[in-house]
N, C-alpha and C positions, 0 to 999 in steps of 0.2 A: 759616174759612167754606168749605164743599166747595163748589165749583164745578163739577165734573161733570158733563157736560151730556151728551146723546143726541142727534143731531138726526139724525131717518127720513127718507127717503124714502118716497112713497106709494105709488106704482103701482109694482109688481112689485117690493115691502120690506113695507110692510103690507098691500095688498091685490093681487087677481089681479083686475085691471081691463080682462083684455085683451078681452073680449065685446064691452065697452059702448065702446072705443076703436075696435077694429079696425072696429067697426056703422059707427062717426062717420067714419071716415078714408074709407070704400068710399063710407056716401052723399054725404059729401064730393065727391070726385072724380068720382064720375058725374054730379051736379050742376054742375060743369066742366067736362063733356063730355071727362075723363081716363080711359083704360083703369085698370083696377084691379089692382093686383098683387094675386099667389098670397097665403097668410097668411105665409110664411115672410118676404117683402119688407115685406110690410106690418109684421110682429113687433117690426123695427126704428126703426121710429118711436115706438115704445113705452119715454117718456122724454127723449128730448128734445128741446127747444123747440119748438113746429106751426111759431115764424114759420120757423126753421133750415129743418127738413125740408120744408116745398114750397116754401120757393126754392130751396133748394139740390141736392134730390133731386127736384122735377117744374119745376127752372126756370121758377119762376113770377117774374111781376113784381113789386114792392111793391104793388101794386092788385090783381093777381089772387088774392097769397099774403095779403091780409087778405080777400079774399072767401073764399076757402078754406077760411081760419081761421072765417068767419061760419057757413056750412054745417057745418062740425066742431061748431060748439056748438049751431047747433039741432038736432041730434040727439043729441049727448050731453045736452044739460043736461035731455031729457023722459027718451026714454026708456034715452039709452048710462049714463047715470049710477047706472041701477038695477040694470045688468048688471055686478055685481062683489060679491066676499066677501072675506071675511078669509083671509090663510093660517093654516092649521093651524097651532097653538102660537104664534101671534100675541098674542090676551090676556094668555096665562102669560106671554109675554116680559114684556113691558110691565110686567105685577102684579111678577114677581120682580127687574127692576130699579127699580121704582121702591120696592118691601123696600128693597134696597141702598142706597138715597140717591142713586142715580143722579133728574136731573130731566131732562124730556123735551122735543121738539119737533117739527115736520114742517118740513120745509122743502123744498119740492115746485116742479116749472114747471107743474103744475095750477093754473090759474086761483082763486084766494082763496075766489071764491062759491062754485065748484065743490069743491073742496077741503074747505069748510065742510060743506059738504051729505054730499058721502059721509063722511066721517069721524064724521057726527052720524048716520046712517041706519045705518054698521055700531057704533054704540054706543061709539065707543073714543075720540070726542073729547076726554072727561075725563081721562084721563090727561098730557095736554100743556098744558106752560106756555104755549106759544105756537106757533099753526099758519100757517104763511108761505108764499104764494103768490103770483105777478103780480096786480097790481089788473085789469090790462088787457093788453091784447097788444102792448104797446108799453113797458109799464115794469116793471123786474125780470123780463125771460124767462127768464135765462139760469142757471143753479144757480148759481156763484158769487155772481152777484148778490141770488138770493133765500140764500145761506148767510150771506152779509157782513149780508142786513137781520136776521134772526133775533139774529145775534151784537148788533147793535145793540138791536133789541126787547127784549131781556136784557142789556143793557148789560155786555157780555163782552169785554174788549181780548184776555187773554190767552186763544191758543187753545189750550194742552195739556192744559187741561181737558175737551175735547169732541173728541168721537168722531161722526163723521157716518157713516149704515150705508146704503150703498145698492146698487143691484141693476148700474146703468149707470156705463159711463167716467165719465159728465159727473158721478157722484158722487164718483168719486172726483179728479177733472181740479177741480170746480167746490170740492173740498177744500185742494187743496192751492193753490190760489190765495190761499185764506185763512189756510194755514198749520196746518190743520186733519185728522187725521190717519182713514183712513177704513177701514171693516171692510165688506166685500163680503158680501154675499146671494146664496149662488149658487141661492136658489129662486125666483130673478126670472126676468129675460130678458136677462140678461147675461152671457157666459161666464168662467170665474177666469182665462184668458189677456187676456181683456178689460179685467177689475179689473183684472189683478195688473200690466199693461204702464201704466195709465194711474196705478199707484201704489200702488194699495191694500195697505193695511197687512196684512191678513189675511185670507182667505176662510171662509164659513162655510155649511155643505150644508143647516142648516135653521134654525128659529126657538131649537129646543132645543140644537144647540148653540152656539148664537150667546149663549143665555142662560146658560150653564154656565161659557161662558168669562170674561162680566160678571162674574158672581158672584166669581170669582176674582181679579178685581182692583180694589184697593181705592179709593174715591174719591180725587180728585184735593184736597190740601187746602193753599190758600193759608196762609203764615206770616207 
């Protein structure tokens, strides 16, 4: 039985979401009466977890970093959510390994609803077994813990059959907590010193040769 599994990240792996994020994160904070960082500071919150980054980087309280988080989605969920595309060579990947027998997933700290909705607006939700995000901002934030639920959703114990492929540390940090071995995107927002220190198996500069290198190795096939 091939076991094989893909599990993406979203933002900055499938898609270039930084418009409709960086919009939410600025009217965010000015709505907290917080000065706004340059986009270079901002860039970095692109990934992971909202509750993580305003407590942790605007020292917010657990009261004020879930109002934060409130302002982050009304303006992502109208109009931050419409401001993203697919990277280039995106589709082909996807078509050319899912040829291979490779099967697919997302496993994102994008909020589930949110999640749903871009993925069905850029046309590629069909390609995935199963798309996995926080219900809420309180459960499953963290990658590992949105990787562990996916692995469960697909009833997967053993993990050397899956390859999680994402742009940020916490892809590949929230991997290896699982035991789960991971291939870098460097046409994200993460740099390959970035990957390569938090573990990452191997780096890759675009969608085509991330798919080139797929194709070259063979499914993973339980005996």
């Amino acid at each position: 039985m091939c076991v094989s599994y893909l599990f993406f990240d979203l933002d900055g792996t499938l898609a270039d979401s930084s418009e409709g994020i960086l919009g939410a994160l600025s009217f965010s904070l000015r709505q907290m009466g917080l000065p706004v960082p340059g986009r270079q500071t901002l860039t970095r919150f692109i990934g992971p977890p909202l509750a993580r980054s305003f407590s942790e980087d605007f020292a917010l309280s657990p009261a004020d970093t879930q109002r934060a988080i409130s302002f982050f989605h009304e303006y992502y969920s109208t109009a931050g959510r419409l401001q993203c595309r697919l990277y280039d060579g995106i589709p082909e990947l996807l078509q050319s390994v899912r040829a291979c027998g490779y099967r697919l997933a997302v496993a994102t700290c994008k909020p589930q609803a949110m999640a749903d909705a871009v993925l069905g607006r850029l046309e590629i939700d069909g390609f995935f077994d199963v798309i996995c995000g926080p219900e809420d901002d309180s459960v499953r934030t963290e990658k590992h813990e949105v990787i562990a639920h996916v692995m469960q959703a697909l009833r997967l114990s053993d993990p050397r059959g899956i390859r999680m492929i994402g742009d940020r540390q916490d892809d590949a940090l929230g991997a290896a907590r699982n035991g789960v071995s991971c291939l870098g995107a460097l046409w994200g927002f993460g740099s390959e010193k970035e990957l390569r220190t938090a573990g990452a198996e191997r780096c890759f500069r675009t969608p085509q040769e991330l798919s080139a290198h797929l194709q070259k190795q063979p499914p993973f096939h339980e005996n």
